[in-house]
N, C-alpha and C positions, 0 to 999 in steps of 0.2 A: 436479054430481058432488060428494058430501059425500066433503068432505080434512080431515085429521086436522092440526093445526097448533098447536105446543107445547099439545097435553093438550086444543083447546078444536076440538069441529065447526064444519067452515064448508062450505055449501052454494056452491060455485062453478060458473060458467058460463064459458067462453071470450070469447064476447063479451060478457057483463059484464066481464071481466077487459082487457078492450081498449076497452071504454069508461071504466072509469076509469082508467086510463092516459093515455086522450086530451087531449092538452094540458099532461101534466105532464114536464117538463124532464130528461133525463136525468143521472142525477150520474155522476161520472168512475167508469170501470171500473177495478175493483181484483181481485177475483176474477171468481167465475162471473157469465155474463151470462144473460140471454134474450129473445129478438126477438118487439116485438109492436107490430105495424104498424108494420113497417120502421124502428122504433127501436129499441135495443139498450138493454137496462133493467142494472143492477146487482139481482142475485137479491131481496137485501136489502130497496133500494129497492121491489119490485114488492110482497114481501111486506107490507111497512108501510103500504105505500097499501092494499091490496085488504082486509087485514086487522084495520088500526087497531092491531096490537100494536106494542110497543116491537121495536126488530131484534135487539133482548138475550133477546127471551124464545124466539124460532124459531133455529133454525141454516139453514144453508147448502141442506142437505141434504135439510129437510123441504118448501123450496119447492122445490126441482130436483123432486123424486117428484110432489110438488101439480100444478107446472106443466107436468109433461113428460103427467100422467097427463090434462089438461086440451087437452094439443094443441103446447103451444109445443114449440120450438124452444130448449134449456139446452145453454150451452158453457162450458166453463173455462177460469180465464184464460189471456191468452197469458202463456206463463216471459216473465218482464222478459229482456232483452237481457245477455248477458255482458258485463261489464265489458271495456274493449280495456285490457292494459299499454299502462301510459307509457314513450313510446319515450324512451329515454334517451341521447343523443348524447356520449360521453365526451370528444369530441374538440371541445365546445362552450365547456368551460370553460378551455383552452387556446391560445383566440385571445385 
């Protein structure tokens, strides 16, 4: 399927796309992810590998549309965790 990625054609295949993934190490999730073979990729990551460009030159957004239009499965991230208040015991500093 020819995908358009920052300004430059790439002819992609699904499993092309899942073999060169094969083997390569997932980096920590920060944003959006996508599942390919049952690894969970960083959008970024998958982009740089499939494509050879720098991750400064593609956004977010142009692999979510590439990869969603290719078959995968694209999620975003989970909200980080709310911060919990620190419980303050006033009656701590009076023993």
């Amino acid at each position: 399927m020819r995908c358009v990625i920052a300004r430059f054609p790439f002819d992609l295949i699904m499993s092309e796309v899942t073999h060169k993934m094969d083997g390569v190490a997932p980096e920590p999730i920060t944003s959006a992810a996508v599942g390919i073979g049952g690894v969970d990729y960083p959008v970024k990551q998958v982009g740089a590998v499939i494509t050879r460009l720098d991750r400064r030159d593609f956004t977010e957004k142009e692999m979510i549309a590439a990869l969603t239009r290719l078959g995968f499965t694209c999620r975003a991230a989970a909200a980080p965790a709310p911060a919990r208040p620190a419980v303050i015991d006033p009656w701590a500093e009076m023993q």
